[in-house]
TORNU-875866 format. One record per residue: x, y, z of N, C-alpha, C in turn; residue number from 1; residue in three letters. Coordinates in steps of 0.05 Angstrom, whole numbers, plus 5000, padded with zeros to 4 digits. Atoms other than C-alpha are relative to their C-alpha. Layout:
N
[[X; Y; Z]; [X; Y; Z]; [X; Y; Z]; NUM; 'ala']
...
This chain:
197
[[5025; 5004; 5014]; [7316; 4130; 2010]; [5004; 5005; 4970]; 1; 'unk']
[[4979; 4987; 5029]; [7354; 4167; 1940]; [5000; 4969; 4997]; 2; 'unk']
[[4971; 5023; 5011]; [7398; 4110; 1933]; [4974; 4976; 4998]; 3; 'unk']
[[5014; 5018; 5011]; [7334; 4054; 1939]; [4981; 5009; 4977]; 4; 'unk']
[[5011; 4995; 5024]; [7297; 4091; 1891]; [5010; 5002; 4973]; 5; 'unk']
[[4980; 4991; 5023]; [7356; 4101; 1842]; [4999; 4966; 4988]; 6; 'unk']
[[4986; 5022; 5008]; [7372; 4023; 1841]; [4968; 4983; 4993]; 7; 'unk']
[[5028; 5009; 5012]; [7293; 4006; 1836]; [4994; 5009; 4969]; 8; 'unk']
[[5005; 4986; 5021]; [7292; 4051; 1776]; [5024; 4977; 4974]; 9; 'unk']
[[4972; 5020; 5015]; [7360; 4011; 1749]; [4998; 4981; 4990]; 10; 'unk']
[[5018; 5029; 5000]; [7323; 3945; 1758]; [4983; 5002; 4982]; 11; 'unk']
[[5021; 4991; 5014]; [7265; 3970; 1720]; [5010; 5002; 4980]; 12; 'unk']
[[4997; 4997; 5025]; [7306; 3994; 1665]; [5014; 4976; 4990]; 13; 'unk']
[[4989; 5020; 5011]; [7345; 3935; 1654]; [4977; 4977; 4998]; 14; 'unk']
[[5025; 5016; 5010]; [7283; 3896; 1652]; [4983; 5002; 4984]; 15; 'unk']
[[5015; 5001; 5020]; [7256; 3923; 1594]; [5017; 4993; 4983]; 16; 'unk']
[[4980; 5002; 5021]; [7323; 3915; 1561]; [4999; 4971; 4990]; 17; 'unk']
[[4992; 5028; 4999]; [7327; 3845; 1572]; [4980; 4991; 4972]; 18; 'unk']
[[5006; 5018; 5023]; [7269; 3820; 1518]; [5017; 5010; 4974]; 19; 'unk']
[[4993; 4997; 5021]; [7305; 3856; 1466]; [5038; 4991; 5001]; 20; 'unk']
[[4980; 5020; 5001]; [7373; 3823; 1486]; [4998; 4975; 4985]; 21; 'unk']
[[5001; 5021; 5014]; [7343; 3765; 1472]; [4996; 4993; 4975]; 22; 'unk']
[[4995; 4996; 5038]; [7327; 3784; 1399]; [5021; 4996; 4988]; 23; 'unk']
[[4976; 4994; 5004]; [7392; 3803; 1384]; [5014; 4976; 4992]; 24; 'unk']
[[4977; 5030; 5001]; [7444; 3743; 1357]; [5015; 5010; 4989]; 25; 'unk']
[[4977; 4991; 5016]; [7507; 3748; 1328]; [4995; 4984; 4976]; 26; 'unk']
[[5004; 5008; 5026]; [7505; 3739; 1254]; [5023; 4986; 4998]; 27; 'unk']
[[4987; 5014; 5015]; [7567; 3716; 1243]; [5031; 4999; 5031]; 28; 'unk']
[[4972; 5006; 4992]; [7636; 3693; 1282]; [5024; 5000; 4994]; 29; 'unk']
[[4978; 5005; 5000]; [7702; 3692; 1281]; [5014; 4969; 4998]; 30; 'unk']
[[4983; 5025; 5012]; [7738; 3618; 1256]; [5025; 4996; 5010]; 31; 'unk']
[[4985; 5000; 4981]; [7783; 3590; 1284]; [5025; 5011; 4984]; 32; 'unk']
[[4978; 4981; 5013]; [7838; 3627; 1241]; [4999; 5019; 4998]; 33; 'unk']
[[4998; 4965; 5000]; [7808; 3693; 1248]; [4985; 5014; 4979]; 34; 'unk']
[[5009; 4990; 5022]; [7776; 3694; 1191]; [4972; 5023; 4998]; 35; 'unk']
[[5030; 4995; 5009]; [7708; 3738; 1185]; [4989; 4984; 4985]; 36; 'unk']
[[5017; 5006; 5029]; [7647; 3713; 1156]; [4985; 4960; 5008]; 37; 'unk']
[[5010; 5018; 5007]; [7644; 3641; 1170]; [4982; 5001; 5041]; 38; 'unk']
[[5010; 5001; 4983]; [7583; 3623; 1223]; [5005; 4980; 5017]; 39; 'unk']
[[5000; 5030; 4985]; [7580; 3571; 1278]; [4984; 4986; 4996]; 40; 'unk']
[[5032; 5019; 5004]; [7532; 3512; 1280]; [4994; 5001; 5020]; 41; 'unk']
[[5008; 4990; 4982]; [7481; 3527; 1310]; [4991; 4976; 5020]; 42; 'unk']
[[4996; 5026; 4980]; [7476; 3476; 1380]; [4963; 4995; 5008]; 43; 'unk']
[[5030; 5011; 4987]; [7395; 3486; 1394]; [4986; 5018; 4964]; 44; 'unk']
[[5013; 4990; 5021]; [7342; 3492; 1332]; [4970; 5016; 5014]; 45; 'unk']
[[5033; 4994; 4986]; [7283; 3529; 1374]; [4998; 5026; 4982]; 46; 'unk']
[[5022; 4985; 5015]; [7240; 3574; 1338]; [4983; 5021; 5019]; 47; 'unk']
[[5018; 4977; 4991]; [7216; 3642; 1374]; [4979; 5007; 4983]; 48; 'unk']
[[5024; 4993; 5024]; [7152; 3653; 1350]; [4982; 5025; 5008]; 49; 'unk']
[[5018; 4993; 4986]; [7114; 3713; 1367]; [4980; 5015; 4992]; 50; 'unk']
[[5031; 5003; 5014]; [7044; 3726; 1365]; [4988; 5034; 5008]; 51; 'unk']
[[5017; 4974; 4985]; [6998; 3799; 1371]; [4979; 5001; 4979]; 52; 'unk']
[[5026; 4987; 5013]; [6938; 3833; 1336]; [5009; 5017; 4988]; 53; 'unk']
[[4982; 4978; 5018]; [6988; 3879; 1289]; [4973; 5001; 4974]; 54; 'unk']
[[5023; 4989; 5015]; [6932; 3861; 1243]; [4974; 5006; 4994]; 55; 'unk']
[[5016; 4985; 4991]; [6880; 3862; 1276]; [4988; 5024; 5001]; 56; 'unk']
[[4999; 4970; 4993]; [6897; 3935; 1291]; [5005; 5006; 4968]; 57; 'unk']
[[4995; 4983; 5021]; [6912; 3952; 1218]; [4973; 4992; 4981]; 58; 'unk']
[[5023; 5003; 5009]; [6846; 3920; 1193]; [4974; 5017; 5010]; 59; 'unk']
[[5015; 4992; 4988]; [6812; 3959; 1240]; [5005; 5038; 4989]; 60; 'unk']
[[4980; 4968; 5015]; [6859; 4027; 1213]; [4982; 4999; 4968]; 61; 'unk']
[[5015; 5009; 5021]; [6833; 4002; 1147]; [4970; 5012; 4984]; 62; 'unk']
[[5019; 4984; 5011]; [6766; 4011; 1152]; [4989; 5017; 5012]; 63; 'unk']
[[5010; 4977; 4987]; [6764; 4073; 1191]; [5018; 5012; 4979]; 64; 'unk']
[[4983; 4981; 5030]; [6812; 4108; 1125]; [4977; 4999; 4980]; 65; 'unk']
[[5021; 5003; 5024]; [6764; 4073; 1079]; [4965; 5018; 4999]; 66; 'unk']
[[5037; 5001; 4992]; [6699; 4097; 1107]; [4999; 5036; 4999]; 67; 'unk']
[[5022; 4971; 5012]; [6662; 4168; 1084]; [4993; 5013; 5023]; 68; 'unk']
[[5006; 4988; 4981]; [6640; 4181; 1150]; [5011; 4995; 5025]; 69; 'unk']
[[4987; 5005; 4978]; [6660; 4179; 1227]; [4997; 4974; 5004]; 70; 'unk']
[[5005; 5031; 5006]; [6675; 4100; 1240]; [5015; 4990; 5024]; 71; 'unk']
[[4990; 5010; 4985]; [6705; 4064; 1290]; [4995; 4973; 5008]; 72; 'unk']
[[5015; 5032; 5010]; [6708; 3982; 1283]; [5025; 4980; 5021]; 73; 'unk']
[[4988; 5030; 4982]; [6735; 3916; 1326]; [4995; 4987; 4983]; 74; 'unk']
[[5001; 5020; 5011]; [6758; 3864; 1297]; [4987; 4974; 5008]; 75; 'unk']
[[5007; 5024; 4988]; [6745; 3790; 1315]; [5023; 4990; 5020]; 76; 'unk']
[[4979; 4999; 4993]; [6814; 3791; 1341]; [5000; 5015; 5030]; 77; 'unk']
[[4994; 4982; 4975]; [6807; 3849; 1389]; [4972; 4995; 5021]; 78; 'unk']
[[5029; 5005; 4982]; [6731; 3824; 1414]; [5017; 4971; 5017]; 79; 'unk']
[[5000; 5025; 4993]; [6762; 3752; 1431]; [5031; 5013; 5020]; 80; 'unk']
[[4976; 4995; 4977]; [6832; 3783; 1465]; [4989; 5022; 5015]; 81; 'unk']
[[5011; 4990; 4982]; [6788; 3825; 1509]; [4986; 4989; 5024]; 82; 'unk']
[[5005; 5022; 4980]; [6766; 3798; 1579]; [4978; 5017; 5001]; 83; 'unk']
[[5037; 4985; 4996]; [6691; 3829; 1572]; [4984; 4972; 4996]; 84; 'unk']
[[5008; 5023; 4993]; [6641; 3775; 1582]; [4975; 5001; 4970]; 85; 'unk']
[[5015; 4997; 5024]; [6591; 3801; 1516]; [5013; 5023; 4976]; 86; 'unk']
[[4997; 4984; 5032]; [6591; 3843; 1453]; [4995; 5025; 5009]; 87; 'unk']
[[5005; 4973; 4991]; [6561; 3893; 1493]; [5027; 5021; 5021]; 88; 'unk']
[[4967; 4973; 4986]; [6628; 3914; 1541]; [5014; 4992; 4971]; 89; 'unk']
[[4979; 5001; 5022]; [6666; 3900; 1481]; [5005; 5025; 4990]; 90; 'unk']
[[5010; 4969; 5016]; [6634; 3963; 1451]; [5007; 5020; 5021]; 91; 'unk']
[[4984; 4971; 4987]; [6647; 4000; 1510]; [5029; 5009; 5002]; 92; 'unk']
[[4976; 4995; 5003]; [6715; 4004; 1494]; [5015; 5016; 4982]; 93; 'unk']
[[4996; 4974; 5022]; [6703; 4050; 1436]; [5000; 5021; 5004]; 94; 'unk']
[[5005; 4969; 4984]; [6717; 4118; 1445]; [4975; 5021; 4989]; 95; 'unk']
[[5028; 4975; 4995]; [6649; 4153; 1454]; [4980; 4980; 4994]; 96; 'unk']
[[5024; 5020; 4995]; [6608; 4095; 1464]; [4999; 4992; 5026]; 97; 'unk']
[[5010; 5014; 4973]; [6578; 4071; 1534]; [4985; 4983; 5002]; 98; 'unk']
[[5027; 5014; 5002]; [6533; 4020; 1558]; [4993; 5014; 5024]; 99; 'unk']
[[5017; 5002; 4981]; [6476; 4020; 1604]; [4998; 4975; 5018]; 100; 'unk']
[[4999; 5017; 4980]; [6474; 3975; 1658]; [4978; 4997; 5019]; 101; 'unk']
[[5026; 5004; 4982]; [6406; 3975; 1688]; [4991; 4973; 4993]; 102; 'unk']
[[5019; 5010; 4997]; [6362; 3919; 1695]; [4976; 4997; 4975]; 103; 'unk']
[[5015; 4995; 5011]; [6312; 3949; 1651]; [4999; 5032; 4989]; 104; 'unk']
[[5000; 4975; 5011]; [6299; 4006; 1597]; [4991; 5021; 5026]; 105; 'unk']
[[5009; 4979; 4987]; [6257; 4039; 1654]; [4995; 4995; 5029]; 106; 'unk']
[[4994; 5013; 4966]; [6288; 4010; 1720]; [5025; 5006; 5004]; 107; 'unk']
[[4966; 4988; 4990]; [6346; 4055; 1739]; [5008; 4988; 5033]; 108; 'unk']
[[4986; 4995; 4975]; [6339; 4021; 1808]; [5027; 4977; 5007]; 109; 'unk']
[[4984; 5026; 5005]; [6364; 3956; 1789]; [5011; 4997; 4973]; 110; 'unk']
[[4976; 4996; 5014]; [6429; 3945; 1762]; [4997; 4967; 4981]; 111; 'unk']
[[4998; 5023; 5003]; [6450; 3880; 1718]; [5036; 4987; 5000]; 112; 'unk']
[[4970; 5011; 5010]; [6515; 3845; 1705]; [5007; 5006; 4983]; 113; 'unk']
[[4995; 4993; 5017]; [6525; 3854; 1643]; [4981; 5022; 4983]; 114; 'unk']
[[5016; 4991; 5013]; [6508; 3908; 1597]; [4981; 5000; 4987]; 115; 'unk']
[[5020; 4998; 5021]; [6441; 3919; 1567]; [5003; 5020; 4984]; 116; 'unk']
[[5015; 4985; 5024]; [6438; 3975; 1515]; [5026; 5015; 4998]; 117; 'unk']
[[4979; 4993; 5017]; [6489; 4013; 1475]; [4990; 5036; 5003]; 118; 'unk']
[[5007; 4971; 5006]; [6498; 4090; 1478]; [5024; 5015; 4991]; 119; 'unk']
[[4986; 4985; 5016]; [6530; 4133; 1434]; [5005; 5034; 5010]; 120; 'unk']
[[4994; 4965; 4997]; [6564; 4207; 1443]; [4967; 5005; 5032]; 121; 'unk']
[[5019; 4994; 4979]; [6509; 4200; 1505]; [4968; 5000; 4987]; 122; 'unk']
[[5019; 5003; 5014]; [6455; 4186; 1456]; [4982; 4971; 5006]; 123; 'unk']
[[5005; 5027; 5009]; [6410; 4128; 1463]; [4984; 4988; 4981]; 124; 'unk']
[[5018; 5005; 5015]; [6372; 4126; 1398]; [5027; 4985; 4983]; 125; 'unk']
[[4968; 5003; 5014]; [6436; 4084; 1365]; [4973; 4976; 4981]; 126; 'unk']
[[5008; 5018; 5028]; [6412; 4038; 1291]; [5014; 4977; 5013]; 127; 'unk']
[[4979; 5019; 5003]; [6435; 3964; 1302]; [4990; 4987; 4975]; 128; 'unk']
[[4995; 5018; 5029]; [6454; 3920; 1235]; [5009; 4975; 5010]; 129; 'unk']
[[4987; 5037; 5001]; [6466; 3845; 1221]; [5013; 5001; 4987]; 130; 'unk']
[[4985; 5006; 5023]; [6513; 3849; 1165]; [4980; 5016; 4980]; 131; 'unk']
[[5008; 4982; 5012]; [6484; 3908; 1145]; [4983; 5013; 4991]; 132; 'unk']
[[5037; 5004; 5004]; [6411; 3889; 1147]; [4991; 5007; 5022]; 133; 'unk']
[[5018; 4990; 4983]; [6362; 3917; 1200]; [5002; 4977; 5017]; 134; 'unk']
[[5007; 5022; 4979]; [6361; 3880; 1271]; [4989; 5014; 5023]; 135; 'unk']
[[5018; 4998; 4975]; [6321; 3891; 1332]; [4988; 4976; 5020]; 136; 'unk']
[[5011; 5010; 4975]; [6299; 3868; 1397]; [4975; 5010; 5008]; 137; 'unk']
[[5024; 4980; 4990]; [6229; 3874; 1417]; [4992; 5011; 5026]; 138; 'unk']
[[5005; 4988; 4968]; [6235; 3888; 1486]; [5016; 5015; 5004]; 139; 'unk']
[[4973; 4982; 4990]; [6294; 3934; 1487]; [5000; 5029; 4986]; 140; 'unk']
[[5008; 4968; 5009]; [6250; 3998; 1453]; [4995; 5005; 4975]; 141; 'unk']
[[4994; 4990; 5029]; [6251; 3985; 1380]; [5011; 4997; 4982]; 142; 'unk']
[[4985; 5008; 5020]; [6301; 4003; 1340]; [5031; 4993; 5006]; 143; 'unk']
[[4982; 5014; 4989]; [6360; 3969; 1382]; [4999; 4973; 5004]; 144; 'unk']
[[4996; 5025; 4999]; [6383; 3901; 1389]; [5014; 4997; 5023]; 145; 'unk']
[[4976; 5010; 4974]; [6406; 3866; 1456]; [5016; 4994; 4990]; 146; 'unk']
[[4975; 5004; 5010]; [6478; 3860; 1441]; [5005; 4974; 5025]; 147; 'unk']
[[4991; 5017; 4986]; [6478; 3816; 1500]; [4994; 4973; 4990]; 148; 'unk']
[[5016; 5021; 5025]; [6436; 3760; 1451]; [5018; 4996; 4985]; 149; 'unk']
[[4979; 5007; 5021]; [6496; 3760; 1406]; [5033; 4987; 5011]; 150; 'unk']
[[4971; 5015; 4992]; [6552; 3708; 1420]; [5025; 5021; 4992]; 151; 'unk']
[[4970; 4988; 5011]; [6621; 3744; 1409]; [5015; 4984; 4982]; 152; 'unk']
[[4986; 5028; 5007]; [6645; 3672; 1386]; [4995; 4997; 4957]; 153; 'unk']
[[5013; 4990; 5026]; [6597; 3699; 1319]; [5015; 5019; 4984]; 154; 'unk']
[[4980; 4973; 5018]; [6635; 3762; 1301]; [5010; 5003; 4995]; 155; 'unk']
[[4980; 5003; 5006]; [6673; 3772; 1251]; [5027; 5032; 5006]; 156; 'unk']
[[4994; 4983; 4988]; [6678; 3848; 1270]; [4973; 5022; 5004]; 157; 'unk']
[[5023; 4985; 4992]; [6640; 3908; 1299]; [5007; 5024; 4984]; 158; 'unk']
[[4986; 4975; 5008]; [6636; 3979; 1266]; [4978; 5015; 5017]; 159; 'unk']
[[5027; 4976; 4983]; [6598; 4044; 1303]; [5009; 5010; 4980]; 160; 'unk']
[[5002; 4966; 5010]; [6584; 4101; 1255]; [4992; 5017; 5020]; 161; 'unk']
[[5010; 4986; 4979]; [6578; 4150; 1300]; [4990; 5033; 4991]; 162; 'unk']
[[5008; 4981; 5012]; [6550; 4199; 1254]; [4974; 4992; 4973]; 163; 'unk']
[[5011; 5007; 5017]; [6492; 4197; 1203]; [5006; 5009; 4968]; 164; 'unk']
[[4997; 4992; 5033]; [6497; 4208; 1117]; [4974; 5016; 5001]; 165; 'unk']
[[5020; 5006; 5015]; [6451; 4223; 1073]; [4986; 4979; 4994]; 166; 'unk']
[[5005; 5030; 5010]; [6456; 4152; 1040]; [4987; 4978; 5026]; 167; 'unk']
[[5002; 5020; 4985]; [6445; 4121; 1113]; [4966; 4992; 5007]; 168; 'unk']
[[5028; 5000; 5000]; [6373; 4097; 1131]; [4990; 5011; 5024]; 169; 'unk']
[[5017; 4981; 4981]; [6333; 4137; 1186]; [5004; 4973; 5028]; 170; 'unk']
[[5005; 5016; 4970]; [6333; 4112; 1258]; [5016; 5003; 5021]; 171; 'unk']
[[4977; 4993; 4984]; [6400; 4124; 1284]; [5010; 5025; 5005]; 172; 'unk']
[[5001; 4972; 5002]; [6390; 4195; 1307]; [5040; 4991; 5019]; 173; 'unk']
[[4968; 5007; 4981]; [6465; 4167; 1361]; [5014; 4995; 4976]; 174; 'unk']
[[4974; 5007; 5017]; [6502; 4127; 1307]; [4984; 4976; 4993]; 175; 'unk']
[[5012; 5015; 5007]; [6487; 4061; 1280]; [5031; 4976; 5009]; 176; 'unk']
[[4975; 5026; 5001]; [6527; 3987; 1300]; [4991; 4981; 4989]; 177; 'unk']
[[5003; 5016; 5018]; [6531; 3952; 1246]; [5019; 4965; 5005]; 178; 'unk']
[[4981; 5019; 4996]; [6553; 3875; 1268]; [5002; 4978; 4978]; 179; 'unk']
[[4996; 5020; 5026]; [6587; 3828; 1217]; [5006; 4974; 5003]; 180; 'unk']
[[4986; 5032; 4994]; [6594; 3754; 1222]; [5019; 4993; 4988]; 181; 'unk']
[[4982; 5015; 5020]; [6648; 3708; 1202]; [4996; 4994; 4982]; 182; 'unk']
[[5010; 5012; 5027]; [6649; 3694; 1132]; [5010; 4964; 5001]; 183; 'unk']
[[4998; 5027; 4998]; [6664; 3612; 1119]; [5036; 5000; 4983]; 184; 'unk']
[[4971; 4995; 5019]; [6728; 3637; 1075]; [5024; 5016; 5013]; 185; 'unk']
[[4968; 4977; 4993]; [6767; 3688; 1125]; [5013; 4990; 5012]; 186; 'unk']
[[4980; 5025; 4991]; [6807; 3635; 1158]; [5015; 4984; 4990]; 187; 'unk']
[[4996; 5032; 5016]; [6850; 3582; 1120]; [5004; 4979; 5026]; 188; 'unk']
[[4990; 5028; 4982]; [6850; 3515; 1148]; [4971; 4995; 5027]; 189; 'unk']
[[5009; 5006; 4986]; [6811; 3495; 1209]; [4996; 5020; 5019]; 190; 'unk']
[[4998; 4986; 4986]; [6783; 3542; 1245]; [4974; 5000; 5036]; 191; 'unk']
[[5016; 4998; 4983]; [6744; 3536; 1322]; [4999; 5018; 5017]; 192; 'unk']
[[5007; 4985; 4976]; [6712; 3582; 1364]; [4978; 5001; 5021]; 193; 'unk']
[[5022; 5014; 4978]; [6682; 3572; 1436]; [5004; 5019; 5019]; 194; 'unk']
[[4998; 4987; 4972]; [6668; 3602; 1503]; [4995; 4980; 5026]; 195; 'unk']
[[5008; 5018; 4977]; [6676; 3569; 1570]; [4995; 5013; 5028]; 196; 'unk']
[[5001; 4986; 4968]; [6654; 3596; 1641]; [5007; 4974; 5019]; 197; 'unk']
């Protein structure tokens, strides 16, 4: 039982080795006289290309350094490579934010699909913004906005303060989520975004 766990473990490790084999090339060759230095030609022109959210994640680093108070922000990057079906699980993926999942503000019996309402550090008095400006829903208590109402396909990113200023405006005794649309300029070239079920 040793010995199959030893050679499962073996397997395993040589399988992470392997993508970074494939990185790896020899810079240079040996000629056919021995020489150092001169290369071969190369027999296939393919092009490894590979793709992540490196900045994504550092735009997101960005403006949690930049920011005065406690902050925590998604990009447009990290909402769209997430398999959440609104804006609202998106958010729950922030650390010390939850949703609610009822039915209704004051129908704990019935559940829904997707999240309705946003809660902060276990708070649910949370500010929502449009790009910085005041937004609300009138059926959802006030001074919150269905997040489920807002395409993801829209955003250019999300931020939670999860703490109030001075400077900030009254309402968000939880935190405030401030959501920002795409601007028409942060893209070059052609840019589409869609959702399909």
């Amino acid at each position: 039982m040793l010995r199959n766990g030893v050679s499962v473990t073996a397997l395993c490790v040589m399988g992470l080795a392997l993508p970074a084999a494939a990185q790896t090339a020899p810079s240079a060759t040996a000629g056919v006289d021995g020489s150092p230095g001169q290369t071969a030609p190369a027999s296939n022109d393919k092009e490894i290309v590979v793709t992540g959210i490196r900045a994504s994640l550092a735009n997101a680093q960005n403006i949690k350094k930049n920011s005065d108070t406690v902050v925590d922000a998604i990009t447009a990057q990290d909402i769209g490579a997430l398999p959440d079906r609104s804006v609202t699980e998106a958010l729950q993926r922030v650390p010390g934010v939850s949703i609610s999942r009822f039915a209704g503000a004051n129908d704990p019996d019935h559940f829904s699909v997707e999240g309705s309402g946003v809660v902060i550090r276990g708070l649910n008095f949370v500010r929502s913004e449009f790009n910085g400006r005041d937004a609300f829903s009138a059926g959802v208590g006030g001074q919150s906005l269905n997040f489920a109402d807002v395409p993801a396909e829209l955003l250019g990113s999300v931020e939670v303060y999860k703490n109030v200023t001075a400077a900030s405006i009254e309402g968000g005794l939880a935190g405030t989520v401030n959501l920002n649309t795409r601007k028409p300029f942060d893209n070059k070239g052609f840019h589409l975004g869609f959702d399909a079920e």
